[in-house]
C-alpha positions in Angstrom: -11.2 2.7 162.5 -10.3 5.7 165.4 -6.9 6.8 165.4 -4.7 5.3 168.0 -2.2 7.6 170.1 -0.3 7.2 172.7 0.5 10.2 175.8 3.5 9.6 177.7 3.7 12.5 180.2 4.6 12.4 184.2 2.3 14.7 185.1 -1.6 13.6 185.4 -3.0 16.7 184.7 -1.7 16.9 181.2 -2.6 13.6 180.5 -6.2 14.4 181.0 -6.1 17.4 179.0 -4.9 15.3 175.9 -7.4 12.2 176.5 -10.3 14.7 176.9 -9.1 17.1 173.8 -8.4 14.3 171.3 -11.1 11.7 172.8 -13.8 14.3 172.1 -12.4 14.5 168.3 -13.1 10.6 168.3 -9.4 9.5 168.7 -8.5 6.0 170.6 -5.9 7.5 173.5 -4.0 5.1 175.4 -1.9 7.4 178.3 1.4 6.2 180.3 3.0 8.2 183.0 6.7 6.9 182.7 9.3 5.4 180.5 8.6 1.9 181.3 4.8 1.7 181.2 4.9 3.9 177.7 7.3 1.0 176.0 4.9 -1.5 177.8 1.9 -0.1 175.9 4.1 -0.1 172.9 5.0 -3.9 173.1 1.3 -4.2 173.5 -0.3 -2.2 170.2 0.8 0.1 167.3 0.2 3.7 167.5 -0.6 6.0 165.0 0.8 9.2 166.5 2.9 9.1 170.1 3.3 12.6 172.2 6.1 12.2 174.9 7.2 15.0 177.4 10.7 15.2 177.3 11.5 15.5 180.9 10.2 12.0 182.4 10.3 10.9 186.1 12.9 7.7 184.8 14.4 8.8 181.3 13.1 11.2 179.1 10.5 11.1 176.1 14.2 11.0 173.9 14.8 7.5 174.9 11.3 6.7 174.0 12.4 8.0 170.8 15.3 6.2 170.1 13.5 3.4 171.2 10.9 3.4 169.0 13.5 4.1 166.3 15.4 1.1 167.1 12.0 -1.3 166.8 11.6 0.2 162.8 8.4 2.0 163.8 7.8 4.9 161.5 4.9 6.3 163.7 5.4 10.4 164.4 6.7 11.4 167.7 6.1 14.5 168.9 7.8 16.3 171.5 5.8 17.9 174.9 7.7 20.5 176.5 7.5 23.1 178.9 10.6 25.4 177.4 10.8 25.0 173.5 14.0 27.1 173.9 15.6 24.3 175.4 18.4 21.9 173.7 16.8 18.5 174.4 13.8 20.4 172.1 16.4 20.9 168.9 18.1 17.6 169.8 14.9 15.7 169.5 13.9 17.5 166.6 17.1 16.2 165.1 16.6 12.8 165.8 13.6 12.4 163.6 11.0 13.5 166.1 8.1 14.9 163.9 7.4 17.9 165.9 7.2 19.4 169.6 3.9 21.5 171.1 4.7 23.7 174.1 3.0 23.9 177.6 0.5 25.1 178.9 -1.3 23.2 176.4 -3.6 24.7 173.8 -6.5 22.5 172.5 -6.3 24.1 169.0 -2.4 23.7 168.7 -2.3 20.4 170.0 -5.7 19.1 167.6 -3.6 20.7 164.3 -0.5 18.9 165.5 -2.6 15.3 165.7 -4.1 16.3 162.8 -1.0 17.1 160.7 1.0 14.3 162.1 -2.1 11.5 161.3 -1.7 12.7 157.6 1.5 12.5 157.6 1.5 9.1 158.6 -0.5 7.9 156.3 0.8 9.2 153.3 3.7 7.5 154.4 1.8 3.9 155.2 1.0 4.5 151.6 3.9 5.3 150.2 5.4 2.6 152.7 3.0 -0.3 151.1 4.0 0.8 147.6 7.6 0.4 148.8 6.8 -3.2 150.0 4.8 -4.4 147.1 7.8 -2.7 144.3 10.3 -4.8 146.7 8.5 -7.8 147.0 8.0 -8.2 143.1 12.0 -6.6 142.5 12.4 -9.8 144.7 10.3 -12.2 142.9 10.8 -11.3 139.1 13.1 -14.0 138.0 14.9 -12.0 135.2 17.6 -9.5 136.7 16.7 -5.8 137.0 19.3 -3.6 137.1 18.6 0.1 138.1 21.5 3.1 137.4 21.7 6.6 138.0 22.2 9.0 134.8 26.0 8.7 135.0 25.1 4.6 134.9 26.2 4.1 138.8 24.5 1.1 140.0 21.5 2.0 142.4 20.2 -1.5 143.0 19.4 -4.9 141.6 17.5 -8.2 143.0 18.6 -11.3 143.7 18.4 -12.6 140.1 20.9 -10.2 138.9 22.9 -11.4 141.9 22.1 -14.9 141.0 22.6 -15.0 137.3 26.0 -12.6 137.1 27.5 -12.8 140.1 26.8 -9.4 141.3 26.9 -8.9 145.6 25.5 -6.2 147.3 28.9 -4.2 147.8 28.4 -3.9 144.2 26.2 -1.2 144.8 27.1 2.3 144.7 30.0 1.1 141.5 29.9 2.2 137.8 27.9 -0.5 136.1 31.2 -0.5 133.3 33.1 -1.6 136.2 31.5 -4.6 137.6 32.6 -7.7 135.9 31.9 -8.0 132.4 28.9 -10.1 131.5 28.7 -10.0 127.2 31.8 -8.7 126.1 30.8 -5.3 127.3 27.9 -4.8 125.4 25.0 -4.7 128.6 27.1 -1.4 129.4 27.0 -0.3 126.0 23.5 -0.9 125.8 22.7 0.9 129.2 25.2 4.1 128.4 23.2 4.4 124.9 19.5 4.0 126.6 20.6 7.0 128.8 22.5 9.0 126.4 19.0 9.2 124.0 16.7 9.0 126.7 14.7 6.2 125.0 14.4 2.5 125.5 16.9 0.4 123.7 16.5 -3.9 123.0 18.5 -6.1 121.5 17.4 -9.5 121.6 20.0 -13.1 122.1 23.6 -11.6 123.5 25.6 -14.6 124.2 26.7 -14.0 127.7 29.7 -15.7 129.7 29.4 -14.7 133.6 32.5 -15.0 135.7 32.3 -18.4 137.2 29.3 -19.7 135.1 28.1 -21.4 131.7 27.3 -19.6 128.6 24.2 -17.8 128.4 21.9 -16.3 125.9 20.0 -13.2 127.0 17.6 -10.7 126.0 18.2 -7.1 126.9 15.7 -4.2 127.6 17.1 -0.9 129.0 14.6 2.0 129.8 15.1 5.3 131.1 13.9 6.4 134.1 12.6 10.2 134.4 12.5 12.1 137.7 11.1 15.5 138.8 10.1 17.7 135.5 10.6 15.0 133.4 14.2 14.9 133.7 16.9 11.8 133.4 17.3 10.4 136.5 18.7 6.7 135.3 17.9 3.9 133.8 16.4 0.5 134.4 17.6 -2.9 133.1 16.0 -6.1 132.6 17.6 -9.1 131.3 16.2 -12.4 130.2 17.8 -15.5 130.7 16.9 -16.5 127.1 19.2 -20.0 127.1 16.8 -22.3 127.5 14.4 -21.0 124.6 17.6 -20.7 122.3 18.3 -24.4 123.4 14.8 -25.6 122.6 15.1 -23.7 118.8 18.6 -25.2 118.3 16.9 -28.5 119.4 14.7 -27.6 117.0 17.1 -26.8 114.2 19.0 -30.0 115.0 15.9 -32.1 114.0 15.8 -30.1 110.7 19.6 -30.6 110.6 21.6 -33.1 112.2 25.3 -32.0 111.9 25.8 -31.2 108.2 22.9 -33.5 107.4 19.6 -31.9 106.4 16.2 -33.6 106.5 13.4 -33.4 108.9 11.0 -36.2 107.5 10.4 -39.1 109.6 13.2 -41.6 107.8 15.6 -39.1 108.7 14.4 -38.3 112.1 15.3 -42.2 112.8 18.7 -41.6 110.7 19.3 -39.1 113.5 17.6 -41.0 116.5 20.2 -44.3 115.6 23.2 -41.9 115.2 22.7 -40.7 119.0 22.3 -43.8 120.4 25.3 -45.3 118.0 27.3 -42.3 119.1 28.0 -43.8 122.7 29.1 -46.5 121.9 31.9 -48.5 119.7 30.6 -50.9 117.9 31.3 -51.5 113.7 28.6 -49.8 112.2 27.5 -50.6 108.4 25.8 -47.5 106.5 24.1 -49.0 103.1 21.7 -46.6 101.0 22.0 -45.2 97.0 24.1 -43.5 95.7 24.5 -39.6 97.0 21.9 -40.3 99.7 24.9 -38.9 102.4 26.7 -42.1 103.8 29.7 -40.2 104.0 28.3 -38.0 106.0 26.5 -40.1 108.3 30.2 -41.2 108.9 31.3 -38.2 109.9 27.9 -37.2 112.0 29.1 -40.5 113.9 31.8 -40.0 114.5 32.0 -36.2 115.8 28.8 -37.2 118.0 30.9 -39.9 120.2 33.4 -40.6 122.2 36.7 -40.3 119.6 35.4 -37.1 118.4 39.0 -35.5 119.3 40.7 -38.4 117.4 41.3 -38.7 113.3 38.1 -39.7 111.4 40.3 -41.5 108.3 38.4 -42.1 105.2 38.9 -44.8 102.3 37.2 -45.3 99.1 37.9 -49.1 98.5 36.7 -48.3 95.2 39.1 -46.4 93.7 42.1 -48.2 94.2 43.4 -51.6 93.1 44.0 -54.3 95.1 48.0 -53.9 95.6 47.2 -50.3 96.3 44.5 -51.0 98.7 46.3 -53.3 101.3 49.4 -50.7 101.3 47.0 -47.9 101.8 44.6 -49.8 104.8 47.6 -51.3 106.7 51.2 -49.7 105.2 54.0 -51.4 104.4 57.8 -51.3 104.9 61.0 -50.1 102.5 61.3 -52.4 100.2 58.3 -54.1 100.5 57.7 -54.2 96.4 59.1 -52.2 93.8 59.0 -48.7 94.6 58.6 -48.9 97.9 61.4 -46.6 98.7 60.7 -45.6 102.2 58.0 -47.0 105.0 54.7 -45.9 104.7 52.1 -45.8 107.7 48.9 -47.4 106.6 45.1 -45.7 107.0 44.4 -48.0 109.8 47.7 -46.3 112.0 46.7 -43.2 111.5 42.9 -43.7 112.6 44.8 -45.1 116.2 42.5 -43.9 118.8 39.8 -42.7 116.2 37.7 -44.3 113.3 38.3 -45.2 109.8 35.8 -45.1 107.4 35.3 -47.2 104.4 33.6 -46.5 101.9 32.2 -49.1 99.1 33.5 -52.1 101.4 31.4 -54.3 98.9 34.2 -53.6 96.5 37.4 -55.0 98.0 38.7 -58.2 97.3 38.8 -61.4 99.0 42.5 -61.0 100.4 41.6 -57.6 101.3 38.3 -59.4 102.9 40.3 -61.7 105.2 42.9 -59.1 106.6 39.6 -56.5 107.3 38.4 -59.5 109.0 41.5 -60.3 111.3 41.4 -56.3 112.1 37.8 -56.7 113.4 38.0 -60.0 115.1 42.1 -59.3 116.9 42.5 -55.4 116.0 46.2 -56.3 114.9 47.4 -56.5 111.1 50.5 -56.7 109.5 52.3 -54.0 106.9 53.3 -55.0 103.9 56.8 -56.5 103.6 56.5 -57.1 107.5 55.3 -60.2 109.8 55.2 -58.5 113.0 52.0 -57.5 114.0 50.2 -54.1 114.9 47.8 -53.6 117.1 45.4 -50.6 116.8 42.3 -49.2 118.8 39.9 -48.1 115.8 35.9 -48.2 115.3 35.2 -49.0 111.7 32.8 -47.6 109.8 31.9 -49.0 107.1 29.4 -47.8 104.0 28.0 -49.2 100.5 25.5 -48.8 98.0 25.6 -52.4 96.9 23.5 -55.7 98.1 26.4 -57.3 100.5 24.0 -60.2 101.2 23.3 -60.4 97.4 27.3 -60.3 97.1 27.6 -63.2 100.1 25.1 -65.4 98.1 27.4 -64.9 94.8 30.5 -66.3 96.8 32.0 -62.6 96.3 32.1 -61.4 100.4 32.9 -63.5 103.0 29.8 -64.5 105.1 31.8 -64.1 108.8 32.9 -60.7 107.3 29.2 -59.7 106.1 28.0 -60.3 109.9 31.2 -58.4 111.1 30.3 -55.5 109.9 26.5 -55.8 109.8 26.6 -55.1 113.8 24.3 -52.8 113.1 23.1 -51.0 109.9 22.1 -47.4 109.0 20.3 -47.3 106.0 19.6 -44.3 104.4 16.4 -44.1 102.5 16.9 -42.1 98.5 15.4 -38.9 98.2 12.2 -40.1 96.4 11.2 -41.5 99.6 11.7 -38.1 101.8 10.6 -35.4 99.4 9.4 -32.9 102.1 13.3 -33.0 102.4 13.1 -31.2 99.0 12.5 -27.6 100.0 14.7 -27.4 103.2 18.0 -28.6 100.8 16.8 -26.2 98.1 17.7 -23.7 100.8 20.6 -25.5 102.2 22.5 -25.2 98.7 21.5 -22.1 98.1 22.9 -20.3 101.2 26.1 -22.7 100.6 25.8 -21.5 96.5 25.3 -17.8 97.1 28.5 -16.7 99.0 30.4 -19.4 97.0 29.3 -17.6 93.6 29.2 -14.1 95.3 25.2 -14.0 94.3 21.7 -12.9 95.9 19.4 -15.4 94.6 16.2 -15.8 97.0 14.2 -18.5 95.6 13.3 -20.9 92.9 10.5 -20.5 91.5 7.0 -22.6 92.4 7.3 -24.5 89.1 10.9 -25.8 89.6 10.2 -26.3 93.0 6.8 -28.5 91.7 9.0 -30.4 89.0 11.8 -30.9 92.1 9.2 -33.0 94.0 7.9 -34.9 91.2 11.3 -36.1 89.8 12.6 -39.3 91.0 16.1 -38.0 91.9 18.1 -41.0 90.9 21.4 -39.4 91.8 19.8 -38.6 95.0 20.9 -35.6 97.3 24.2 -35.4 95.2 22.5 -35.1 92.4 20.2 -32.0 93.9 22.6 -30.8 94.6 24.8 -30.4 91.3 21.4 -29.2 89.6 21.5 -26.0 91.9 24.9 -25.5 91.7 24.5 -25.7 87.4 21.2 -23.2 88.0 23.3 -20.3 90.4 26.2 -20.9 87.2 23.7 -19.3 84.6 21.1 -17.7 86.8 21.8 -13.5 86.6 18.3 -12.8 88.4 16.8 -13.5 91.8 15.3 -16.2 91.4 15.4 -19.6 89.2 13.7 -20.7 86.7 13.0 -23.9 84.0 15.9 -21.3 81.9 18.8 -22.4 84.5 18.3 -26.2 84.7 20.4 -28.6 82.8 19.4 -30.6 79.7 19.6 -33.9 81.7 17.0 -32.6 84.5 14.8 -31.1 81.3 14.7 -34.3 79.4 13.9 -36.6 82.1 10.2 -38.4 82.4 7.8 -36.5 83.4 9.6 -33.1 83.4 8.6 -32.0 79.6 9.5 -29.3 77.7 7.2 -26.3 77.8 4.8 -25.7 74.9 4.1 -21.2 74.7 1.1 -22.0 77.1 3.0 -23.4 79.9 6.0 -20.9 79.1 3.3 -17.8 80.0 2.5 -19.7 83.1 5.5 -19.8 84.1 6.8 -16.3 83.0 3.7 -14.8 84.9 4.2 -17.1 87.8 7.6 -16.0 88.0 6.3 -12.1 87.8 3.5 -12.7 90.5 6.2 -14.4 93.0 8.4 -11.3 92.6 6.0 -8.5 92.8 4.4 -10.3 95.8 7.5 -10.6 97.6 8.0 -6.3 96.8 4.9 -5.7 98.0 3.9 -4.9 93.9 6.7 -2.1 93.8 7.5 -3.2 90.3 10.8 -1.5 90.2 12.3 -4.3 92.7 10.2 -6.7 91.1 11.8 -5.7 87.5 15.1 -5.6 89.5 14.3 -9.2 91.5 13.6 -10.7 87.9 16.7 -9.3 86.0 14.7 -7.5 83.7 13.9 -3.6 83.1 10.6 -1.9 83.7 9.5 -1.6 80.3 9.8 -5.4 80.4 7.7 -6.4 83.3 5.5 -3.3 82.5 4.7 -5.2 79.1 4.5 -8.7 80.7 1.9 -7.5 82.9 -0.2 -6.0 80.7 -0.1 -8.9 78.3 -0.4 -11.2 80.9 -3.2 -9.5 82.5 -1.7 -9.4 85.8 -3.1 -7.9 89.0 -2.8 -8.3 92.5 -6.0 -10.7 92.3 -4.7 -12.5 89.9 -4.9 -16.8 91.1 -1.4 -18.3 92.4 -0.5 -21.3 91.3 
């Protein structure tokens, strides 16, 4: 496609000499005699390149100028005159007019000036359409960019830096350290270091507080930016709004752990599914399972997960204390009340006002015990000890046991109306026999809890515990799991546990028998293959991982016949 250009000059003669010069060099020339009729053409097409005398008939080729200025047109103007000596010549020159060709008119002058001019303008189409495209995707990237100068003054950012921090455009042209502080100051920490090594830096989940806005988690990467002979000129930043990724992974985590309880087997995942849609909601709520399968903290999971969350959760093991006890403890009593009742004494049930109690082995407590539990839950009033007048209290109960209540109904010892009281709706928590993928994931619950606790570095148990683990009925439950880790990280001194550190109880049970010399070389060399695989075979860790010397494992290697081929079990 022909250049286009455009001749603005008052005098006819000119005008032909430019059509017929540039015409013959297979240029498209539109010609105007005036002012008015050149910004007609212009309203009408683009131009490539525009010659305009400066001396018109009704303005001069300087309005044209400012004109085309004013419409954002970067086309080259260049200046006709008859006396390049003159002001309006300098003037126009000033006012971004690409350059001026003197009369009489000289076909090779006025062809090098087109020429010149064309090249110019379209190196800078080019350079105009990279412009665009750079703006248009600084526009339409949704994580915020952030561009400094070396001394970290803010250039420019887009609209999701603007968006996502708060930033507005008079921000521009400020030190990035003093523009409202989005992590604590550590984004301008971050950017100061990129530029004072000249290399990218990324650092990965910053939690993030913007003025004005919720918490966010983002992901940082700062990179230099290099001018002329590859020196500093700045440095970029991009940040990723990372929240919603680190809310799908704690989502994640929560099914693995819900609260302090750990499981993420399908029985537990409807534990967890039953606890939200309990949580809402204030309704008695009756949590049966065996012994150390985590009623207790069901209770607590319940209770921080509703409404009463900011109230007293107020436990009770009905269990533990006798009868007389009992009632004094639940609803208090008055001075005098009984012998030794020296002062007044607020009961569990006052101080749970507003929150929950929770009580534990309810299949325990006696019959009176039975019938004042029962007046609580039908009127929410009771009466202290020593004292007629009744209280009235705004509690959920919670209550939990590892017994057969409606076994216990049938036998005449629990009320039926108090059975169905609290049977509003029941948790029950299935024994660890019946979850054991639960195994692994609270052999590394208690051993993160063991390890500060017993100031110790143990990584692992080792595949043969962790086999006899899931194979062992686990009468006792998690409680019980959990005391056999704790009585391992007391007399383990290596990294990792063995048969050695188990107690005699766990060793004796069914099915977990002692080791003939055969299955204690499986398990040594198991051991020894688990550690140098996790060194990568550097058998000085490996000796260290063990809590042996190198002699040791040398020998154990070589009489076990260990290599890095060698089957795992």
């Amino acid at each position: 496609m022909s250049a286009r250009i455009l001749v603005i000059d008052d005098e006819e003669s000119i005008r032909f000499t430019f059509e017929r010069f540039l015409t013959a060099e297979g240029y498209s020339v539109t010609t105007a005699e005036s002012c008015g009729e050149a910004l007609a053409r212009i309203n009408e097409t683009s131009f490539d390149v525009v010659f305009a005398d400066i001396i018109l008939g009704d303005g001069t080729g300087i309005d044209i100028l400012r004109e085309i200025r004013a419409r954002g047109l970067s086309c080259p103007v260049i200046m006709i005159t008859g006396d390049p000596g003159v002001e309006t010549a300098a003037d126009s020159i000033r006012l971004d007019a690409f350059d001026y060709i003197p009369k009489p008119i000289n076909q090779e002058s006025l062809l090098h000036a087109a020429q010149t001019a064309l090249k110019y303008n379209a190196l800078n189409e080019e350079k105009e359409k990279y412009r665009t495209n750079l703006e248009a995707i600084f526009r339409s990237v949704r994580d915020a960019i952030i561009t400094v100068d070396k001394d970290a003054v803010v250039i420019e950012f887009n609209e999701a830096a603007m968006t996502m921090f708060g930033y507005s455009r008079n921000d521009r042209g400020k030190a990035f350290s003093s523009l409202p502080e989005i992590c604590d100051g550590r984004c301008a920490q971050i950017l100061a270091e990129a530029i004072k090594i000249g290399a990218p830096v990324e650092v990965d989940r910053l939690e993030c507080r913007p003025a004005n806005s919720a918490k966010r988690v983002i992901s940082v990467r700062t990179y230099p930016l290099v001018g002329p002979q590859s020196a500093l000129a700045g440095a970029v930043m991009v940040l990723r709004d990372d929240t919603h990724v680190a809310d799908l992974e704690r989502e994640l985590t929560e099914q693995r752990q819900f609260y302090r309880i750990v499981g993420k087997s399908g029985p537990m995942q409807k534990v967890y599914s039953l606890i939200r849609a309990l949580a809402a909601v204030q309704t008695t709520v009756l949590i049966t399972g065996e012994s150390g399968t985590g009623k207790e903290l069901v209770a607590e999971a319940l209770h921080r997960a509703g409404e009463r969350s900011h109230k007293p959760l107020v436990k009770v093991n009905c269990s533990a204390l006798p009868e007389s006890l009992l009632e004094s403890e639940l609803f208090g009593h008055v001075k005098g009340a009984f012998t030794g009742a020296v002062r007044d004494n607020v009961g569990r049930f006052h101080r749970a006002d507003g929150g929950a109690i929770f009580l534990d082995e309810i299949g325990d407590i006696s019959p009176m015990i039975q019938l004042k539990l029962l007046r609580v839950l039908e009127e929410s009033e009771f009466e202290r000890v020593g004292n007629s007048a009744p209280m009235k209290v705004n509690v959920r109960l919670i209550a939990a046991t590892n017994k057969n209540l409606l076994e216990k109904v049938g036998l005449g010892e629990l009320r039926e109306d108090l059975y169905y009281r609290l049977k509003v709706v029941e948790i029950r928590l299935p024994p660890l026999r019946d979850r054991r993928e639960d195994i692994p994931l609270l052999v590394d619950h208690f051993r993160n809890k063991f390890n500060p606790k017993f100031k110790k570095t143990i990584e692992a148990i080792s595949s043969d515990v962790l086999r006899a683990f899931m194979k062992y009925p686990w009468p006792g439950n998690v409680r019980e799991l959990e005391h056999t880790m704790e009585h391992a990280f007391v007399l383990c001194n290596q990294d990792i546990i063995t048969f050695d550190h188990l107690p005699p109880d766990f060793m004796s049970a069914p099915g977990i028998a002692r080791r003939s010399p055969e299955d204690t070389r499986a398990v040594d060399s198991q051991a020894i293959l688990e550690a140098l695989d996790k060194t990568a075979w550097n058998k000085a860790k490996a000796a260290r991982l063990l809590g042996m010397d190198r002699v040791t494992l040398y020998r154990k290697i070589k009489r076990y016949h260990l290599t890095e081929d060698t089957p795992r079990c």
